[in-house]
The first five atom37 places (N, CA, C, CB, O) and aatype in JSON, in Angstrom:
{
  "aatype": [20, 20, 20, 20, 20, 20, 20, 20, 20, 20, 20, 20, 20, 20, 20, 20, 20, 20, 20, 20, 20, 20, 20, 20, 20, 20, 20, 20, 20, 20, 20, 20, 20, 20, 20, 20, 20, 20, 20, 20, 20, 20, 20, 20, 20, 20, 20, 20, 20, 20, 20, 20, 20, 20, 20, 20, 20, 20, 20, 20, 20, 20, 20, 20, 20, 20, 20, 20, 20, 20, 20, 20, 20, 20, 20, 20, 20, 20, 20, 20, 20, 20, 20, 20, 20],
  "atom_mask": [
    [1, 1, 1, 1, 1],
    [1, 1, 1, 1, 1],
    [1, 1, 1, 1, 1],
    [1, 1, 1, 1, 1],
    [1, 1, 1, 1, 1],
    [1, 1, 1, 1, 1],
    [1, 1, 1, 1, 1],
    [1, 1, 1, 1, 1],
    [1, 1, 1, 1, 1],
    [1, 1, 1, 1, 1],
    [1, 1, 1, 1, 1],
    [1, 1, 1, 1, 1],
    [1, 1, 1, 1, 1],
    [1, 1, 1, 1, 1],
    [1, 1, 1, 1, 1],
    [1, 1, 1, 1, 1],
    [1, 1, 1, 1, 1],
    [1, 1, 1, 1, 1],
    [1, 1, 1, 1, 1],
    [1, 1, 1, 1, 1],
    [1, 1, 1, 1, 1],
    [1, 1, 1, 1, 1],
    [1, 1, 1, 1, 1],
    [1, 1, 1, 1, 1],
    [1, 1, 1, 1, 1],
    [1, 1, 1, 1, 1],
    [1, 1, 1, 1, 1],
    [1, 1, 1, 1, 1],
    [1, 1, 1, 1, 1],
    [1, 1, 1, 1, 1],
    [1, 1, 1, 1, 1],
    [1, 1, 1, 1, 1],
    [1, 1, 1, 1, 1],
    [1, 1, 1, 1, 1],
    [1, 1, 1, 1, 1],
    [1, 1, 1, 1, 1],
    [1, 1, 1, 1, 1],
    [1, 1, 1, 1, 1],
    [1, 1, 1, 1, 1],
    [1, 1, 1, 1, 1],
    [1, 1, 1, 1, 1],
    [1, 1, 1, 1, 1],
    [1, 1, 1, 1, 1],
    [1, 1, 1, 1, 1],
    [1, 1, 1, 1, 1],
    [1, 1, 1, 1, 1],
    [1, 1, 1, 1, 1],
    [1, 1, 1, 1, 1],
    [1, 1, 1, 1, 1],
    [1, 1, 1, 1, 1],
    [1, 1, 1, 1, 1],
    [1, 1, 1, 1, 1],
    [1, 1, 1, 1, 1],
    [1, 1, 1, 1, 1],
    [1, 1, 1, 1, 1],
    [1, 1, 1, 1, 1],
    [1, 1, 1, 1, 1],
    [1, 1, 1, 1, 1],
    [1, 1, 1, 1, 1],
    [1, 1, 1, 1, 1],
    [1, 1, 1, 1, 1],
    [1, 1, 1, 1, 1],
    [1, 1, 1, 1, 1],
    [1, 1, 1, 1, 1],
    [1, 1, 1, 1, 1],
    [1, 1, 1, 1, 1],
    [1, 1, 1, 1, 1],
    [1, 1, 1, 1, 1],
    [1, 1, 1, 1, 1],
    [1, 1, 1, 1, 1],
    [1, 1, 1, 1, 1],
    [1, 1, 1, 1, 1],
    [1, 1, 1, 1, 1],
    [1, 1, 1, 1, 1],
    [1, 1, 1, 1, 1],
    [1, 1, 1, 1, 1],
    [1, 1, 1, 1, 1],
    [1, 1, 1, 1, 1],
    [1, 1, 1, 1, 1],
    [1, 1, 1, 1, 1],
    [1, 1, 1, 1, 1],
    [1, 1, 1, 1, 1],
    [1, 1, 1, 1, 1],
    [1, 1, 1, 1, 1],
    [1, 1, 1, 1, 1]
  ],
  "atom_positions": [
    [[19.0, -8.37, 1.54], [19.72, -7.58, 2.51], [21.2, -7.96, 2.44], [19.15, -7.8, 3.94], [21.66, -9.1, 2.36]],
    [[21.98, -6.59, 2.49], [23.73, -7.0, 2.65], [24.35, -7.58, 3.87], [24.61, -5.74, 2.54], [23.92, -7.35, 5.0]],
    [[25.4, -8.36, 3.59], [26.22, -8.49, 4.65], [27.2, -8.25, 4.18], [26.26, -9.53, 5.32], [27.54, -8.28, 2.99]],
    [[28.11, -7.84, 5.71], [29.65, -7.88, 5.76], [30.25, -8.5, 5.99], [30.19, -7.37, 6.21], [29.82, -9.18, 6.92]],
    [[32.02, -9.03, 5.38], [32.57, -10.22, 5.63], [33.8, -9.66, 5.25], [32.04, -11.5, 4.96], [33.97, -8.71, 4.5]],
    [[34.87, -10.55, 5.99], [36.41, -10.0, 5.52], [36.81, -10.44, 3.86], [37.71, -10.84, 6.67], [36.03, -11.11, 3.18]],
    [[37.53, -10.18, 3.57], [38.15, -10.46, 1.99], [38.65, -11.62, 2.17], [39.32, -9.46, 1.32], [38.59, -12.41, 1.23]],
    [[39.26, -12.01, 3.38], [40.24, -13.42, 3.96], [38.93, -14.55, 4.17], [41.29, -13.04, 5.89], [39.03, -15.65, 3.64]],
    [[38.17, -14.34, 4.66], [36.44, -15.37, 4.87], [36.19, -15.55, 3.63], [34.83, -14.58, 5.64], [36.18, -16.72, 3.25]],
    [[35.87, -14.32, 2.49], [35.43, -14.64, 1.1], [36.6, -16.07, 0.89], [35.66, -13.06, -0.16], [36.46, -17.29, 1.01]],
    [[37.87, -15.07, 0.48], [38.91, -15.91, -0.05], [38.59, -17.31, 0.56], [40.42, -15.35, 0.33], [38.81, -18.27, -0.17]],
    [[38.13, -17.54, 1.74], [38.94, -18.77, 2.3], [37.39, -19.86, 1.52], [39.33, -18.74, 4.65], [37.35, -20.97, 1.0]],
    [[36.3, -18.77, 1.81], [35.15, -19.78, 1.02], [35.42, -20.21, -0.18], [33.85, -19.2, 0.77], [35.15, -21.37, -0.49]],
    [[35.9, -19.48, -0.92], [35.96, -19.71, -2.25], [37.09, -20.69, -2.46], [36.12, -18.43, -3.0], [36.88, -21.45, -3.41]],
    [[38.2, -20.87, -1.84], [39.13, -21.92, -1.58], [38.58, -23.47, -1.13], [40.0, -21.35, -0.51], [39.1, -24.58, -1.26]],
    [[37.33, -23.04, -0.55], [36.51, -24.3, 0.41], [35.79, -24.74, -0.83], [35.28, -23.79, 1.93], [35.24, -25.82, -0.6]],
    [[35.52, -24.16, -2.52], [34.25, -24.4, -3.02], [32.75, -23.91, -2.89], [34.21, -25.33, -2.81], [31.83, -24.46, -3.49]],
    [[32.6, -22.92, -2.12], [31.43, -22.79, -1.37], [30.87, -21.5, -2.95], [31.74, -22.08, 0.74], [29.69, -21.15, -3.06]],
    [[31.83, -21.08, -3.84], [31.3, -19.87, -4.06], [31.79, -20.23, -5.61], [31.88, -18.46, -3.12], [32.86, -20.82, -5.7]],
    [[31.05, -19.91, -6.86], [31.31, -20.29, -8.14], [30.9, -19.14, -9.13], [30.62, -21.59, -8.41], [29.98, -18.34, -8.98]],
    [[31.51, -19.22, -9.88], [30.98, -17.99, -11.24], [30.49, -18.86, -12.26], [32.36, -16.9, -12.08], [31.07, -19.84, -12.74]],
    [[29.04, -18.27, -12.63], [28.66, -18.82, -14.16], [28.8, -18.84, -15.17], [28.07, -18.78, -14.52], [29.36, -17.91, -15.75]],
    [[28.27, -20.06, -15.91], [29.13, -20.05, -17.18], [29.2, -18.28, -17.74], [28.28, -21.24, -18.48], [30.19, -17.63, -18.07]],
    [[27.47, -17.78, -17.67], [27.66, -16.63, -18.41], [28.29, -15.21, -17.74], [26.37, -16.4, -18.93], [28.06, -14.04, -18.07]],
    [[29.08, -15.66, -16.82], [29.72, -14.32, -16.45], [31.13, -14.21, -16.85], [29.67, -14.09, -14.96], [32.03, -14.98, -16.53]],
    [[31.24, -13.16, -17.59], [32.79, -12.84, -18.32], [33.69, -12.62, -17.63], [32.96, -11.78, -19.13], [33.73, -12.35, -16.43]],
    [[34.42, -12.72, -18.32], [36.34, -12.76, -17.94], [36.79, -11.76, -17.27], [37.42, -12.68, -19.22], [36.76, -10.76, -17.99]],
    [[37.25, -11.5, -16.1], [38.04, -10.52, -15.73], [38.7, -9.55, -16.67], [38.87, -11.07, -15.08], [39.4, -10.03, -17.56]],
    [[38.56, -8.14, -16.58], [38.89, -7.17, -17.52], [40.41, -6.6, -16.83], [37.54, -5.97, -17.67], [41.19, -5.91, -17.49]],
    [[40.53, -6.78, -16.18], [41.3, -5.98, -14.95], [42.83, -5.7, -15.41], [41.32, -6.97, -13.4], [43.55, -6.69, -15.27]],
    [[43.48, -4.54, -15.96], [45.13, -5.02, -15.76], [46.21, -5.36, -14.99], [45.66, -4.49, -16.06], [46.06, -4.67, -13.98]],
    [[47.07, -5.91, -14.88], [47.97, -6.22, -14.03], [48.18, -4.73, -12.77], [49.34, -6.64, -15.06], [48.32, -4.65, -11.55]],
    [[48.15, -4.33, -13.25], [48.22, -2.75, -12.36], [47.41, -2.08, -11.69], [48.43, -1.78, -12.99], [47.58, -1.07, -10.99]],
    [[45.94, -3.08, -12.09], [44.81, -2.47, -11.42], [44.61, -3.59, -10.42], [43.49, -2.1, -12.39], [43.81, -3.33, -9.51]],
    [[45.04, -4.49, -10.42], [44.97, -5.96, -9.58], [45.79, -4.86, -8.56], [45.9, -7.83, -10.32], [45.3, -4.39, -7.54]],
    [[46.5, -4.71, -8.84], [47.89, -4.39, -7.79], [47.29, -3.51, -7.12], [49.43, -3.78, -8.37], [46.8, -3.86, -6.04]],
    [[47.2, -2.46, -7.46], [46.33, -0.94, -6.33], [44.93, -1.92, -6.43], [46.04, 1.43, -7.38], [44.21, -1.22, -7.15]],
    [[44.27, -2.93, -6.17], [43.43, -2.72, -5.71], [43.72, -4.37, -4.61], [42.21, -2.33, -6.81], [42.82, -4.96, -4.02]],
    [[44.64, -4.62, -4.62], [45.3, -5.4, -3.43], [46.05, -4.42, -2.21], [46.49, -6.43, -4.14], [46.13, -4.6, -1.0]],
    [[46.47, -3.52, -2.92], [47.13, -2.99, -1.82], [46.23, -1.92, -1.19], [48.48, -2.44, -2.23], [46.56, -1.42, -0.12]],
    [[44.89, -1.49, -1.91], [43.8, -0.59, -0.79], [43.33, -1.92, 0.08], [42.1, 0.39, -1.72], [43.17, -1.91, 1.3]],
    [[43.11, -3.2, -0.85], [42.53, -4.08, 0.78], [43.8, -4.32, 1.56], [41.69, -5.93, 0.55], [43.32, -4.48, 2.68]],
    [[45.22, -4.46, 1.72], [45.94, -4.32, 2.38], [45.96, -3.12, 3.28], [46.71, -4.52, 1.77], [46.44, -3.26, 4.41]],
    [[45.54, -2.07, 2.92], [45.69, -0.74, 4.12], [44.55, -1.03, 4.5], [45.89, 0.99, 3.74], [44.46, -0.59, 5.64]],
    [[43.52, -1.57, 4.19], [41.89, -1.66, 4.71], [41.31, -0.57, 4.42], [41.6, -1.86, 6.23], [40.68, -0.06, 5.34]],
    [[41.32, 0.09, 3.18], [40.54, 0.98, 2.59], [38.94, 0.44, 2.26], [41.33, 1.39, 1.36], [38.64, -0.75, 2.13]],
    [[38.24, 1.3, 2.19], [37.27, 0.32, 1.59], [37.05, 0.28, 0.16], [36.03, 0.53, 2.13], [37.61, 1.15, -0.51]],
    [[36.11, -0.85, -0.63], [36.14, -1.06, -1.47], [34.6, -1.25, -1.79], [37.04, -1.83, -1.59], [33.69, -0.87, -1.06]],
    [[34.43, -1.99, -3.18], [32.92, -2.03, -3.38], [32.84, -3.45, -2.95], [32.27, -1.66, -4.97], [33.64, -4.23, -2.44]],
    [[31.18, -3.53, -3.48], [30.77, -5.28, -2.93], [30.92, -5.94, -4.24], [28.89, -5.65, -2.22], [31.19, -5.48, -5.36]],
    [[30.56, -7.66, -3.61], [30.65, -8.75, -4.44], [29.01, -8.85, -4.48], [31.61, -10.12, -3.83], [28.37, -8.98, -3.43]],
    [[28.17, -8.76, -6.16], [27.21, -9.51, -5.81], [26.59, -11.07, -6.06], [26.55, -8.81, -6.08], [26.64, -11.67, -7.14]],
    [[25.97, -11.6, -4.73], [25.92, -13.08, -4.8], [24.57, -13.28, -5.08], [26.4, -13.86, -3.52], [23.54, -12.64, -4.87]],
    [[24.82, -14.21, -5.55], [22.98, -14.9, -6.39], [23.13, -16.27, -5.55], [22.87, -15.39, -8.85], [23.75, -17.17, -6.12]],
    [[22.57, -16.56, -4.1], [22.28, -17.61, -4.17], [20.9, -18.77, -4.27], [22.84, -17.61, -3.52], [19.92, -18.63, -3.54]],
    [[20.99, -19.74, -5.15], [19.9, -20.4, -6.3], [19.92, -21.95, -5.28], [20.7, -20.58, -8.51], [20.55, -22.54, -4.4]],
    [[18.96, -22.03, -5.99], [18.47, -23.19, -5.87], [18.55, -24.57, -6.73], [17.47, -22.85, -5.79], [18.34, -25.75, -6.44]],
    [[18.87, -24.01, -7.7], [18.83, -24.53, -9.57], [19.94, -23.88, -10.19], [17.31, -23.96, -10.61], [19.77, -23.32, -11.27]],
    [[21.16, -23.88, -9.59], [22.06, -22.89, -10.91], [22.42, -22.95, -11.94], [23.03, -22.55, -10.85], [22.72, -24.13, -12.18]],
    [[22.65, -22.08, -13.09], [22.88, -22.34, -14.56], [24.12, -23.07, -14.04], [23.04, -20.97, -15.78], [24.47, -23.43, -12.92]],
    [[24.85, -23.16, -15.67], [25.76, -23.7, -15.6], [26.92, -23.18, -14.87], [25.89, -23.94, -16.59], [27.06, -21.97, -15.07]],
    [[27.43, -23.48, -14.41], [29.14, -22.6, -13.61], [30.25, -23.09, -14.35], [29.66, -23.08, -11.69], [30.36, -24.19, -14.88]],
    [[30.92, -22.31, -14.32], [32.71, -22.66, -15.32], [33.28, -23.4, -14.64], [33.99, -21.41, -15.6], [34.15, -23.97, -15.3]],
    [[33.27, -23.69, -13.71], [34.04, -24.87, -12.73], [33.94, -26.49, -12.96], [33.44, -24.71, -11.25], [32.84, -26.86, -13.38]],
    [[34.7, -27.28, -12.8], [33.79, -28.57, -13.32], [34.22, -29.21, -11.09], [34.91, -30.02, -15.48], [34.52, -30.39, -10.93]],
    [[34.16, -28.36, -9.94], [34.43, -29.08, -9.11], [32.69, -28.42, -8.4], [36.16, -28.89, -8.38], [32.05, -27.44, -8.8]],
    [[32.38, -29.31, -7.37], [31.38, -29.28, -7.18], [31.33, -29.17, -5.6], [30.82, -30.24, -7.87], [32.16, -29.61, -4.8]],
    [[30.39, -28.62, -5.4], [30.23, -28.66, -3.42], [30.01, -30.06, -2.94], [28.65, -27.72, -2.69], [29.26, -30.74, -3.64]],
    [[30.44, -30.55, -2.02], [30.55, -31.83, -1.32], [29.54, -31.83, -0.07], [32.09, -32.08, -0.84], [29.19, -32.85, 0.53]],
    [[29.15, -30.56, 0.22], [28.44, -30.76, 1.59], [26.57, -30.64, 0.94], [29.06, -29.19, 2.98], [26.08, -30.44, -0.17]],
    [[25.97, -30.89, 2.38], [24.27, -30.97, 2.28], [23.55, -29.98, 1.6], [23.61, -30.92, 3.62], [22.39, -30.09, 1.19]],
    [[24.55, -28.63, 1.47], [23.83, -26.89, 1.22], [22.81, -27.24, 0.35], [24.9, -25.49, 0.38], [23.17, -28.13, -0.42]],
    [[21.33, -26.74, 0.15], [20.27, -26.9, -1.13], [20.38, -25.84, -1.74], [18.77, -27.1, -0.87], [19.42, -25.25, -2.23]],
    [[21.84, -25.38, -1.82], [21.86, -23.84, -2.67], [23.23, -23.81, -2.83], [21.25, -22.29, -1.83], [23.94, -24.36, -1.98]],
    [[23.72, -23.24, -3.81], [24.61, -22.44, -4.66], [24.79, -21.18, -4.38], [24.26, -22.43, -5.86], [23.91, -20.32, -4.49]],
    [[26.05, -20.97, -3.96], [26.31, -19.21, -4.04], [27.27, -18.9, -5.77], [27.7, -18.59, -2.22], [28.35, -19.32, -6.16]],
    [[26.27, -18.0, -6.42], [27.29, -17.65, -7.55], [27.82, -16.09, -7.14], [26.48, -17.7, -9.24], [27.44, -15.4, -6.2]],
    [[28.53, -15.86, -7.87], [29.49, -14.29, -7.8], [29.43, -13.46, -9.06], [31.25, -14.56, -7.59], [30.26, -13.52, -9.97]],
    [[28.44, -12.72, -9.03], [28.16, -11.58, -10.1], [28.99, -10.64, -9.79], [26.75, -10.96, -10.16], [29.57, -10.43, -8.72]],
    [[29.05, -9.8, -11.27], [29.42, -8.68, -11.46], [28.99, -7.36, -12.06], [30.12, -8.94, -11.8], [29.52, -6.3, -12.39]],
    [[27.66, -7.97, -12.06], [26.64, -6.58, -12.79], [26.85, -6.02, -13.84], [26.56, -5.38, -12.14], [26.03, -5.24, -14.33]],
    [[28.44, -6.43, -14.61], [28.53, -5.78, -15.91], [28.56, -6.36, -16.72], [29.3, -5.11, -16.16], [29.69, -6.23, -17.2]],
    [[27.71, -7.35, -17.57], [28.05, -8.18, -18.56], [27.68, -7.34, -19.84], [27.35, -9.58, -18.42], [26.76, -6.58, -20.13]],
    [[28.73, -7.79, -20.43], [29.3, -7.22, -21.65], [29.25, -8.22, -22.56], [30.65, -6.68, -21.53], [29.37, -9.34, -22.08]],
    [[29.09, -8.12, -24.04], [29.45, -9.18, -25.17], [30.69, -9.22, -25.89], [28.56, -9.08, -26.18], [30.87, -10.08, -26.75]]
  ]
}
């Protein structure tokens, strides 16, 4: 089931560590210009699509080498449904 959350809560989790991408999820495709219009629809509060989260118990590897500090028995990772080679 979905939930809703501000972009500023994501951001601030993901600043906290709480939220990681795996090794096997690819690189941002995005151009400089598409970053931009799509900062400035969450600035007017347009809506946008979702983030999807896998949270595990056991996670593969993550690209990060920093690690969660608190009790959680789970991992939130951050998919993107399009993996590409």
């Amino acid at each position: 089931m979905g939930t809703t959350q501000s972009i500023q809560f994501l951001l601030n989790d993901i600043e906290r560590n709480q939220y990681f991408l795996p090794e096997f999820q690819r690189g941002f495709r995005w151009t400089p210009e598409q970053v931009k219009k799509y900062f400035r629809s969450l600035y007017f509060g347009y809506p946008t699509g979702s983030f999807l989260v896998w949270k595990c118990d056991n996670p593969p590897k993550i690209k990060s080498s920093v690690t969660t500090t608190d009790s959680k028995s789970f991992t939130r990772l951050i998919l993107d449904g399009q993996q590409s080679p």
